[in-house]
C-alpha positions as CSV (number, residue, x, y, z in Angstrom):
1,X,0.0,0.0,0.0
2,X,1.3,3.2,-0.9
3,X,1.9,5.7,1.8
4,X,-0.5,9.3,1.8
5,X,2.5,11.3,0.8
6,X,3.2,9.3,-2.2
7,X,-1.0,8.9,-3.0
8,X,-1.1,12.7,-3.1
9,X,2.1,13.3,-5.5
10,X,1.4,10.8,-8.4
11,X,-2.3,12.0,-8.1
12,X,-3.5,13.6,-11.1
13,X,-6.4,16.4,-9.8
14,X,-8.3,19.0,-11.8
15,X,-7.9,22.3,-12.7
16,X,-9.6,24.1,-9.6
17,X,-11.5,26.4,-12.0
18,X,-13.3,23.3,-13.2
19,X,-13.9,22.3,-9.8
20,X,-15.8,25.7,-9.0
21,X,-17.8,25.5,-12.1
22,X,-18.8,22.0,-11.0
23,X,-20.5,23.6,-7.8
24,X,-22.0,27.1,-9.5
25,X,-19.0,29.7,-8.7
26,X,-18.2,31.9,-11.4
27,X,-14.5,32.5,-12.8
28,X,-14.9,36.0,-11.3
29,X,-15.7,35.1,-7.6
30,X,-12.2,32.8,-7.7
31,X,-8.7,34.4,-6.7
32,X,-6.3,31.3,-8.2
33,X,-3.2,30.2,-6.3
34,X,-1.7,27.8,-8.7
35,X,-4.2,25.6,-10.9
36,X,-5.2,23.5,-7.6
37,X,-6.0,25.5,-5.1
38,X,-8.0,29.1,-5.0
39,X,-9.6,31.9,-3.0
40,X,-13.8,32.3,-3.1
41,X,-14.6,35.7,-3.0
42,X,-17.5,36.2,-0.5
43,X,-19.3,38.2,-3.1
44,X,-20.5,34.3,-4.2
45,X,-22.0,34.2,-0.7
46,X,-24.0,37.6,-1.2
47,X,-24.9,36.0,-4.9
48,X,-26.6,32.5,-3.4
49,X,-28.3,34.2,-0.4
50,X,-31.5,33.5,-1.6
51,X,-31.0,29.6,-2.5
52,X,-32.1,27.1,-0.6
53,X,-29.1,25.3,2.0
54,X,-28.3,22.1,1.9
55,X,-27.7,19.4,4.4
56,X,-24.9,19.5,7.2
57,X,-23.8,15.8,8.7
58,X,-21.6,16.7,11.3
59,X,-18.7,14.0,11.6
60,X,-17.7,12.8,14.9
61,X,-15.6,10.5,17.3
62,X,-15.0,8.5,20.2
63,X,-12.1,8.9,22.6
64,X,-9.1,9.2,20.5
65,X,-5.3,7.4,20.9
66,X,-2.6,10.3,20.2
67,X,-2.4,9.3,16.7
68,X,-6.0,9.6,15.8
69,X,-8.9,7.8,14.9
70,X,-8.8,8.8,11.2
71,X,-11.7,11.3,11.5
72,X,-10.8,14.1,9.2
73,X,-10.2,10.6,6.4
74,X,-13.7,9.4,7.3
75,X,-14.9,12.6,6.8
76,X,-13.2,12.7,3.0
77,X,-14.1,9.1,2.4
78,X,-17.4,9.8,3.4
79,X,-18.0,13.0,0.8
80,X,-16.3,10.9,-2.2
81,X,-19.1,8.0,-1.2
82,X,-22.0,10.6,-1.6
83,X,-20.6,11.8,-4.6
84,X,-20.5,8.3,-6.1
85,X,-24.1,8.1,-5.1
86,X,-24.7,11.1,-7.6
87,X,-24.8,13.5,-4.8
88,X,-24.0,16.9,-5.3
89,X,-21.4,17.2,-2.4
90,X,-19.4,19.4,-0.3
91,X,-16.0,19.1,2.2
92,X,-15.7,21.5,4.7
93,X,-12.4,20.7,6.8
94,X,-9.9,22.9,9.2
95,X,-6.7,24.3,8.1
96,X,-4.0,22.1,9.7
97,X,-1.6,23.8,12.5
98,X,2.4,23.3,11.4
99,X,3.1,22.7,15.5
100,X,1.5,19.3,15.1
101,X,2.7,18.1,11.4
102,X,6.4,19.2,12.9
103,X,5.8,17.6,16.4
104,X,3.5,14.5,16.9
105,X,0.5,13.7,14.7
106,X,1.7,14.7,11.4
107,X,-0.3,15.9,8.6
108,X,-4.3,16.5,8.9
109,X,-5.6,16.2,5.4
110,X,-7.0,12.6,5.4
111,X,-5.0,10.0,4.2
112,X,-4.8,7.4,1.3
113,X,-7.1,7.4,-1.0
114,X,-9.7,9.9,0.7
115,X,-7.5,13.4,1.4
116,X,-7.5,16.8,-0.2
117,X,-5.4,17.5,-2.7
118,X,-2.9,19.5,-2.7
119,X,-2.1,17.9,0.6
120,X,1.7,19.5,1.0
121,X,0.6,22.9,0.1
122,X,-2.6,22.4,2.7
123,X,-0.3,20.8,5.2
124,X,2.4,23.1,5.4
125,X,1.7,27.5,4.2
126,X,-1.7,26.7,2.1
127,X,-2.9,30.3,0.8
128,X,-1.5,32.4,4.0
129,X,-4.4,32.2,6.4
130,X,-2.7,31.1,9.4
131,X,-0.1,33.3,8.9
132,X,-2.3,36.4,8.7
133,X,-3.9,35.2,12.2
134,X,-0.5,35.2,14.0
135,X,0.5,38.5,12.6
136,X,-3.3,40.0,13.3
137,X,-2.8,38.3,17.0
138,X,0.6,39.8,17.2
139,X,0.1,43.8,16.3
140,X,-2.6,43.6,18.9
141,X,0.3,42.8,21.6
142,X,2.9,45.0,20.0
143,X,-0.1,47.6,20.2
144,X,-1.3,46.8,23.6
145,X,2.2,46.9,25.3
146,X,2.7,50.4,23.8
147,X,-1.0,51.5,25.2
148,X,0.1,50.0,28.6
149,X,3.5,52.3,28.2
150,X,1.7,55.4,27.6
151,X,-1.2,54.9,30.0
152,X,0.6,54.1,33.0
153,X,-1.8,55.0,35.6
154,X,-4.8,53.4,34.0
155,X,-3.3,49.8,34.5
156,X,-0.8,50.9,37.8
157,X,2.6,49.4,38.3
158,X,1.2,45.5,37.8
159,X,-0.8,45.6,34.7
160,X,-3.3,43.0,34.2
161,X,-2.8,42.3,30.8
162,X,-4.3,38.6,29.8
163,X,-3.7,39.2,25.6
164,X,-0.9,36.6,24.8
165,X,1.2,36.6,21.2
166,X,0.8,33.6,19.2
167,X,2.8,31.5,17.1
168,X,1.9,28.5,14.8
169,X,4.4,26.3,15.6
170,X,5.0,24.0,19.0
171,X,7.6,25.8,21.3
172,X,7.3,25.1,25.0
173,X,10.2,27.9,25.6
174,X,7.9,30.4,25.2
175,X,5.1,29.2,27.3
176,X,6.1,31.6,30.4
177,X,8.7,34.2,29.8
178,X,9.7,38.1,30.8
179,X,9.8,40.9,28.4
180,X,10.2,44.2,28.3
181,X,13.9,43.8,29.9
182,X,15.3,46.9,28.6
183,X,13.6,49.1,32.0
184,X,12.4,52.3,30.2
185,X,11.3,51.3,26.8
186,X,7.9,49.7,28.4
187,X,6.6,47.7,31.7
188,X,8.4,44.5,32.3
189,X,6.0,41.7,33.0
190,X,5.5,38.1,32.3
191,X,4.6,36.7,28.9
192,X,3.1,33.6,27.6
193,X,3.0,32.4,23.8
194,X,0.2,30.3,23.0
195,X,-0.4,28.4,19.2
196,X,-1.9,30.3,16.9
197,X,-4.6,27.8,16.8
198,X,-5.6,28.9,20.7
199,X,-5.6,32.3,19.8
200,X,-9.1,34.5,20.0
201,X,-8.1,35.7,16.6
202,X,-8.3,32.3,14.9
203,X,-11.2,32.1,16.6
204,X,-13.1,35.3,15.9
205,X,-12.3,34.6,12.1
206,X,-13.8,31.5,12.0
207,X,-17.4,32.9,13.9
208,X,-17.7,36.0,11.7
209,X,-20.0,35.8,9.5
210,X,-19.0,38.7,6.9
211,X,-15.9,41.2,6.9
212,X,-18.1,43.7,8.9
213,X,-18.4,41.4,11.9
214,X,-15.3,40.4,11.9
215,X,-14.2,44.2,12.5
216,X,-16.6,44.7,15.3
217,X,-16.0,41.1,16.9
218,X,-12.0,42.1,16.6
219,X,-13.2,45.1,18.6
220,X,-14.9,43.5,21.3
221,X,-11.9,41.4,22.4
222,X,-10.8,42.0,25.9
223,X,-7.0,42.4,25.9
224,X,-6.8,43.1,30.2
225,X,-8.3,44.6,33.0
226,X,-7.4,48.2,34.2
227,X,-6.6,48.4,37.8
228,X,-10.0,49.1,38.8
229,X,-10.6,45.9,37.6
230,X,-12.9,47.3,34.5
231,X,-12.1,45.5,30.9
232,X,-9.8,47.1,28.3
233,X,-10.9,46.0,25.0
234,X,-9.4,45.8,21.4
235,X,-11.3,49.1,20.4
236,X,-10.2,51.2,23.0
237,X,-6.4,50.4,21.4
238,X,-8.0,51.2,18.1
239,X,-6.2,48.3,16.7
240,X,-9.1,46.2,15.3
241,X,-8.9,48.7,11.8
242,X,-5.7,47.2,10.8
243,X,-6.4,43.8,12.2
244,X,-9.4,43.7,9.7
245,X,-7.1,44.8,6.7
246,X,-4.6,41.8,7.7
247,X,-7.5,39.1,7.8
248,X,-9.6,40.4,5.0
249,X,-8.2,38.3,2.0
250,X,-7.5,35.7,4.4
251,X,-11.3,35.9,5.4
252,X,-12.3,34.7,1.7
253,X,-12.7,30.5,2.0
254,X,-10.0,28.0,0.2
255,X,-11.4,26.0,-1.9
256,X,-9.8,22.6,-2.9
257,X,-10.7,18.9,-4.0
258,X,-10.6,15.3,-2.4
259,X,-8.5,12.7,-4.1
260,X,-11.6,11.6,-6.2
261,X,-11.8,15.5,-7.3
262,X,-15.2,16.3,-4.6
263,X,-14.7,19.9,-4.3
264,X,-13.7,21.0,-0.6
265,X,-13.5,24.2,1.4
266,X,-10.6,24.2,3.6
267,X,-10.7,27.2,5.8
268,X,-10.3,28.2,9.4
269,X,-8.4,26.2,12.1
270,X,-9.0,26.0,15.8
271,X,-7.9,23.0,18.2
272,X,-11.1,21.6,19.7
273,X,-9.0,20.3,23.1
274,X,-8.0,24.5,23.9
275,X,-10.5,26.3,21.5
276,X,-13.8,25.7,19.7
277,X,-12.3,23.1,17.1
278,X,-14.6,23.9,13.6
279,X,-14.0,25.3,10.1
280,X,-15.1,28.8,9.5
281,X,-19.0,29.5,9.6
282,X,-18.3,31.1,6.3
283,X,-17.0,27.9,4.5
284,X,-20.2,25.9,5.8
285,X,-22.3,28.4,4.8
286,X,-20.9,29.3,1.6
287,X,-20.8,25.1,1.1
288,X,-24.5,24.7,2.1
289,X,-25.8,27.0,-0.6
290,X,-23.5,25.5,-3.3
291,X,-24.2,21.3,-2.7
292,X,-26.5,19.4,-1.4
293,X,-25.1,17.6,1.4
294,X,-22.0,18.8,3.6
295,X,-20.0,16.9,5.3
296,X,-17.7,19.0,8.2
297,X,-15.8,17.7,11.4
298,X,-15.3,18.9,14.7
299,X,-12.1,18.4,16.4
300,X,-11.4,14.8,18.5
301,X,-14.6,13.6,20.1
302,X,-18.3,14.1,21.2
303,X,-17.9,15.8,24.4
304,X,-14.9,18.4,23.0
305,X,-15.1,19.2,19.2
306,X,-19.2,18.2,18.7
307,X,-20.8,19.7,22.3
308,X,-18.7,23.0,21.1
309,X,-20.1,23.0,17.1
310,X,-23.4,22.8,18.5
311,X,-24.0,25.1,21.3
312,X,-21.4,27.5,19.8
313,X,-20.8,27.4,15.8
314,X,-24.2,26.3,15.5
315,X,-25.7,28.7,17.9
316,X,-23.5,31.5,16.0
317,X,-23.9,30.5,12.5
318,X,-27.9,30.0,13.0
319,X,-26.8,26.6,11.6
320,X,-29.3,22.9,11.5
321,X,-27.1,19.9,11.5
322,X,-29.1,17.1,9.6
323,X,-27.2,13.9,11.1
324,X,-24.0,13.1,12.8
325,X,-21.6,10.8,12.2
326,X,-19.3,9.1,15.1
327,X,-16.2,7.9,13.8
328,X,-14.8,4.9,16.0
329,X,-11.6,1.9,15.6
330,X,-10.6,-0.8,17.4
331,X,-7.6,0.2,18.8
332,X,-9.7,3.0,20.4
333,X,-12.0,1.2,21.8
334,X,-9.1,-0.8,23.4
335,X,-7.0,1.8,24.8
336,X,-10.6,2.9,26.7
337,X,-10.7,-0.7,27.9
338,X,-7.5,-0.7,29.2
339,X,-5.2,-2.1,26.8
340,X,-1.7,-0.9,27.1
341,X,-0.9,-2.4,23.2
342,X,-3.7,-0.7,21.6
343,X,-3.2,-2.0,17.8
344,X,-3.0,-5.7,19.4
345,X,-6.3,-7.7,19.3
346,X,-7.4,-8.1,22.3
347,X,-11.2,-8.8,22.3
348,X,-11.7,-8.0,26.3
349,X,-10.2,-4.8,26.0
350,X,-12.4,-4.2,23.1
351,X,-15.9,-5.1,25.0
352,X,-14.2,-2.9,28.2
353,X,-14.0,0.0,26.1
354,X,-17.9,0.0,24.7
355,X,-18.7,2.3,28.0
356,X,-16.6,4.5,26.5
357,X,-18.5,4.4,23.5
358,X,-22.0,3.8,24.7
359,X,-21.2,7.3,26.4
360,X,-20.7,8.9,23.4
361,X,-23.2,7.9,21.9
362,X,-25.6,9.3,24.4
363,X,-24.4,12.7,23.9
364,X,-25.2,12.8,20.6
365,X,-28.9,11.7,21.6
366,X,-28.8,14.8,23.8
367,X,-28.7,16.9,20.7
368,X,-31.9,15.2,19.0
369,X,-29.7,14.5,15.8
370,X,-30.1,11.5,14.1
371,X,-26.6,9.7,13.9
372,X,-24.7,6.6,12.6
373,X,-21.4,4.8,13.6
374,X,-18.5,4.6,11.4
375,X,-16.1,2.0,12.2
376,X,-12.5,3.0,10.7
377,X,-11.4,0.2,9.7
378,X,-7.7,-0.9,9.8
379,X,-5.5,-3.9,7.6
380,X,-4.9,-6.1,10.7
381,X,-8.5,-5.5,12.5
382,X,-9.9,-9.3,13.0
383,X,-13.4,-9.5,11.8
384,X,-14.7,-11.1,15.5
385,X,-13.7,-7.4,16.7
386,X,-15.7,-5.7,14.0
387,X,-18.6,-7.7,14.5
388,X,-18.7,-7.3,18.3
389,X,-18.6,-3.3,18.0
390,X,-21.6,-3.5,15.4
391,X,-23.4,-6.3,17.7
392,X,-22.9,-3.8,20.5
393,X,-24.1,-0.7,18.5
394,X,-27.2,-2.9,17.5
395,X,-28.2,-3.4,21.0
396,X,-28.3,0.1,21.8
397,X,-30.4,1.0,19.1
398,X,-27.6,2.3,16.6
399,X,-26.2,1.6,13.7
400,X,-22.4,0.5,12.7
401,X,-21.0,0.5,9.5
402,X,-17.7,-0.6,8.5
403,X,-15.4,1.9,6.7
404,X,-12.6,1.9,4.2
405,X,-11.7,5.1,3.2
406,X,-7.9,5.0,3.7
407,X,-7.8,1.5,1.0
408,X,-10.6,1.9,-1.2
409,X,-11.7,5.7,-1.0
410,X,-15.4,6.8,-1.6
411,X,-16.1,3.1,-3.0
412,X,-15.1,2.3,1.1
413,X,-18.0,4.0,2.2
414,X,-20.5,3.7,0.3
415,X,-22.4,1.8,2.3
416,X,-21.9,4.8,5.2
417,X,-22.8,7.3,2.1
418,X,-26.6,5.5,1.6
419,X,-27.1,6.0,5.2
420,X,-26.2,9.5,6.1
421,X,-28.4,10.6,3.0
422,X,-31.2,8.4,4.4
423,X,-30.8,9.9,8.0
424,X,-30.4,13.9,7.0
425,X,-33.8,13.6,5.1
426,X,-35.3,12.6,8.6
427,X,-36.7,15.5,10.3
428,X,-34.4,16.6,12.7
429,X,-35.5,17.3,16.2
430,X,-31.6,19.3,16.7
431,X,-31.8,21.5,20.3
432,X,-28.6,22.8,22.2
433,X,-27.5,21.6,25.3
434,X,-28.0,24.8,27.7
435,X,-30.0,28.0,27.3
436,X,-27.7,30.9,26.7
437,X,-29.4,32.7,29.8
438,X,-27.6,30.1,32.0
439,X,-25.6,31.6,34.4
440,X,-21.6,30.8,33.5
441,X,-21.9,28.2,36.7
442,X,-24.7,26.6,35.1
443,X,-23.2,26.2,31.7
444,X,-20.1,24.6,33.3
445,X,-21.9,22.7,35.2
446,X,-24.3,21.6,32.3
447,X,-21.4,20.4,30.5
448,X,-19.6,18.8,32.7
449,X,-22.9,16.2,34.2
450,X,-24.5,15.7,30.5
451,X,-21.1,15.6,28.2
452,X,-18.5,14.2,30.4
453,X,-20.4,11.7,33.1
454,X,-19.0,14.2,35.8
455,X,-21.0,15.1,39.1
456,X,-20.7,18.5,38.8
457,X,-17.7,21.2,38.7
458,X,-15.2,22.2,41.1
459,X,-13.8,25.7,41.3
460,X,-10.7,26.9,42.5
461,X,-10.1,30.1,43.9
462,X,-8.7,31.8,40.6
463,X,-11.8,30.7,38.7
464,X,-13.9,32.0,41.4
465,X,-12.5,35.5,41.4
466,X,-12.2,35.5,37.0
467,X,-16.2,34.4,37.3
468,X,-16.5,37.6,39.6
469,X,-14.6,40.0,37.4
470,X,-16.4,38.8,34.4
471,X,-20.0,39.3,35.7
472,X,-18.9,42.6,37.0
473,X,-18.2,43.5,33.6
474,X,-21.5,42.2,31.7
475,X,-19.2,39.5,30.1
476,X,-20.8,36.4,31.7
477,X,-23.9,35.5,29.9
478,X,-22.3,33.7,26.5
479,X,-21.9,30.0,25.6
480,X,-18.9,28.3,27.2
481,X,-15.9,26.5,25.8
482,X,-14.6,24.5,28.1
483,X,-10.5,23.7,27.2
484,X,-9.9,20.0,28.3
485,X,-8.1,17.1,27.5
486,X,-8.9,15.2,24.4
487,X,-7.4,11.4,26.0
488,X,-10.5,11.1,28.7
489,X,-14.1,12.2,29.0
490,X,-12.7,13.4,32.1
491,X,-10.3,16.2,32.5
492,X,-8.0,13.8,33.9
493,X,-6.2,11.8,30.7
494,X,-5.4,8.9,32.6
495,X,-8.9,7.9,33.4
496,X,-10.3,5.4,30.6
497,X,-13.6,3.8,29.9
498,X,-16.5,5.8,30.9
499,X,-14.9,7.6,34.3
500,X,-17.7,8.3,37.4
501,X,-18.2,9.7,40.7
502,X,-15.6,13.1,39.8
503,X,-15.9,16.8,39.3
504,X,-14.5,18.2,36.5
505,X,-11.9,21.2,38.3
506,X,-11.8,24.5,36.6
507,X,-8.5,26.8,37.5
508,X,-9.3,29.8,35.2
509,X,-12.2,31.1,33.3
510,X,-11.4,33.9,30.8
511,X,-13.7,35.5,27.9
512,X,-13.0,35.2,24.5
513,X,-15.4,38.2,23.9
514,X,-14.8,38.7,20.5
515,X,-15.1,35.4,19.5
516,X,-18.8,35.3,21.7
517,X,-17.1,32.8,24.4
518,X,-16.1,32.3,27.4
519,X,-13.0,30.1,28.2
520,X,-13.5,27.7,31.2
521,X,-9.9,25.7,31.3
522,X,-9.5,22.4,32.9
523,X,-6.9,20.3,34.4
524,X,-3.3,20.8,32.8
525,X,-3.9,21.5,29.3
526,X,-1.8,24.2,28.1
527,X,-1.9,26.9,25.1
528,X,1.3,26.0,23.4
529,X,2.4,22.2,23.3
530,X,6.0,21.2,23.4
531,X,7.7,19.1,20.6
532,X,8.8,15.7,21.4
533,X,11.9,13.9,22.0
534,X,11.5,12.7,18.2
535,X,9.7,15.0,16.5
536,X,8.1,14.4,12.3
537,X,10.0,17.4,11.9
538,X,13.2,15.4,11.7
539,X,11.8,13.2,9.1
540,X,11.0,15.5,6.8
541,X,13.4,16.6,4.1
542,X,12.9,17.9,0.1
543,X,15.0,16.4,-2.8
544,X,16.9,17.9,-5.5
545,X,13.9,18.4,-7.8
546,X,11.7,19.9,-4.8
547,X,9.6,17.3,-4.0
548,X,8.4,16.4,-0.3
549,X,9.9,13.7,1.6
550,X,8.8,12.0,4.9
551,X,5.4,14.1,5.6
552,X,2.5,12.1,6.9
């Protein structure tokens, strides 16, 4: 079996013109990069208003291992499927984040025979976007440590500035450091990097709905706190203007194609463990007026990267998901159950870890969204094992279906194809988890009981005091994103299964007020993750006649 890498570069895709004819864009609404890849002007948005939208399926996943359940390849495989079946199809995926192709998990554009294409270009600068983020993120310090200099004795001697710089790469040296060393050019305080993927601005780009918004949501974020403890925001600094001009081309969505040439917005790109973890609202909604059916993700699993599309891209967007899928494998289920060889058969394991699953699966319920299981299936997987996770499925009233995207493409899930287009024609009874009216407490709370199995929340003292500040400030009433850890339902990574009879500790809360959030974190998940002892980026080189070597 060829490897991903060498799929994608003996792979012969179309002009990307022909790909936006395929769906209705018009010549003049593209901005070409290359033949394969191109800008969509969001004039075509303002042109389809009026047409009716398609269907979303949301896709999904259990618990992950640290190298993935093959979700975002599901997702692909599961597009190229509906397009065999004559549907009129979109993709709407996240940009991936360099820090993880250079560290642990490698690329994030699917993999074999169901990826987008080009998948170097995607994987590594694409058209810019994430770029433009860090350097939007990154004049709002620069701007905000020069306020802080010439308005002393609004912030006092300690200044409460929680605005951190970005970067879009994994560099644990810069989680906690001092600047501002050289005494009388500005304040000294302590700093803190985080990946540009954590940053509000990557998340207020992908919530905007139109260039307009995105100014005044730029505006509304809170940078610090004054010493009277009232909110300084992003318009006081005047900064949000330029921020605007930095993002504006990068606002427009990229469109690509899948390996079996299904046209594909690739756009936007949160973590769904430390942010919100979906595309960009304009993407999907620029999709759903030009297909039929769209099929999007949402980073890792139910209770992270779906709870967080729901009650907060969907409550943003004014979005109706049609069905969801829930992506699941083997070795996941096993590493819930307690194996410590994961990709080994081991048929206890396997039955141990259906709690885990069974959990998920009643989160999705809790939504009112009709759903299917997709069971990623890998060479070695014994068939006993697949047939005990779709015996298991049965008997809770659901639906498994065995999946080969990575082998055999869309013909691999085909069967998975019929019965998402089956399920989004049912009527769907979609609801979100919490009112928005919830106090903050309640919303955590809410969360933590109905997503995670927990008992409740605990608060530390920090969290306590940020919940305080924030209601004094009118900045408490907004849906929550919760940052935990993607290994456990818990927000400890070391419990497995189904965990019970815990509360879910929050340290900090923080609003993300131009993004329409507030930030609730949990456990010891930090902003900016560290590269291993071994990381991809060693493996991957470029021969002589420029062509990629060693990228997943």
């Amino acid at each position: 079996m060829k490897s991903s890498l060498e799929i994608a570069q003996n792979a012969k895709p179309a002009p990307i013109k022909r790909i936006a004819k395929k769906i209705g864009l018009m010549e003049k609404e593209l901005e070409a990069f290359g033949d394969f890849k191109a800008k969509v002007s969001l004039s075509a948005l303002a042109r389809l208003a009026k047409k009716k939208d398609g269907r979303l399926v949301l896709v999904t996943a259990t618990t992950p291992t640290s190298s993935g359940e093959g979700k975002t390849t599901i997702t692909i495989g599961l597009g190229q499927g509906l397009a065999r079946l004559k549907k009129k199809t979109m993709i709407c995926l996240r940009q991936p984040s360099m820090g993880p192709i250079f560290g642990v998990k490698g690329g994030a554009t699917g993999g074999g025979y169901s990826q987008v294409l080009p998948m170097e270009d995607i994987n590594i600068h694409f058209t810019g976007d994430i770029h433009a983020i860090t350097s939007a993120n990154n004049l709002l310090a620069a701007m905000l440590d020069n306020y802080v200099f010439y308005n002393k004795e609004k912030f006092g001697p300690n200044p409460n500035i929680t605005w951190k710089r970005a970067e879009d790469m994994n560099d644990r040296s810069l989680r906690n450091i001092e600047i501002c060393m050289m005494g009388n050019l500005c304040i000294p305080r302590n700093e803190a990097f985080q990946i540009t993927a954590a940053s509000e601005v990557m998340a207020v780009f992908c919530l905007s709905n139109s260039i307009q918004e995105l100014k005044e949501n730029l505006g509304k974020i809170v940078v610090g706190f004054d010493k009277d403890h009232n909110a300084v925001f992003c318009r006081d600094l005047r900064a949000h203007g330029a921020m605007t001009v930095i993002l504006k081309d990068a606002l427009n969505p990229n469109l690509v194609q899948s390996s079996e040439g299904v046209p594909a917005f690739v756009h936007g790109g949160p973590f769904a463990n430390i942010a919100h973890g979906c595309n960009s609202i304009i993407a999907t909604k620029m999709a759903l007026k030009l297909a039929d059916i769209v099929v999007t993700e949402a980073g890792f699993a139910s209770e992270l990267g779906m709870e967080k599309f729901f009650d907060i891209k969907c409550r943003k967007g004014k979005l109706r998901p049609s069905c969801v899928v829930i992506v699941t494998t083997l070795k996941a289920l096993r590493r819930q159950g307690g194996a410590k060889e994961p990709k080994q058969p081991d048929i206890t394991a396997l039955r141990n870890g259906f709690a885990n699953l069974e959990k998920h699966l009643e989160n999705i319920s809790m939504f009112g969204v009709p759903f299917v299981v997709a069971v990623n299936k890998f060479e070695k997987d014994p068939k006993a094992e697949l047939e005990a996770v779709k015996e298991f499925c049965k008997s809770k009233g659901a639906k498994a279906i065995v999946c080969e995207a990575f082998t055999k493409g869309g013909k691999g899930c085909l069967e998975l194809a019929s019965e998402v287009d089956r399920l989004s024609r049912k009527k769907s009874l979609f609801r979100f988890l919490y009112d928005e009216n919830f106090s903050l407490r309640e919303k955590i709370e809410t969360i933590a009981r109905q997503m995670y199995g927990a008992e409740g929340a605990e608060f530390e003292q920090k969290a306590i005091e940020d919940i305080m500040t924030l209601e004094k400030n009118g900045l408490d009433r907004q849906p929550v994103c919760i940052s935990k850890t993607q290994m456990s339902l818990s927000d400890n990574p070391d419990l497995y299964g189904r965990p019970s009879g815990y509360r879910i500790k929050i340290r900090e809360v923080y609003p993300s007020n131009g993004a329409g959030f507030i930030v609730a974190l949990s456990g010891q998940l930090i902003s900016m993750p560290g590269l291993p002892k071994e990381p991809n980026a060693e493996k991957i080189d470029i021969d002589p006649k420029g062509r990629i070597k060693g990228l997943f």
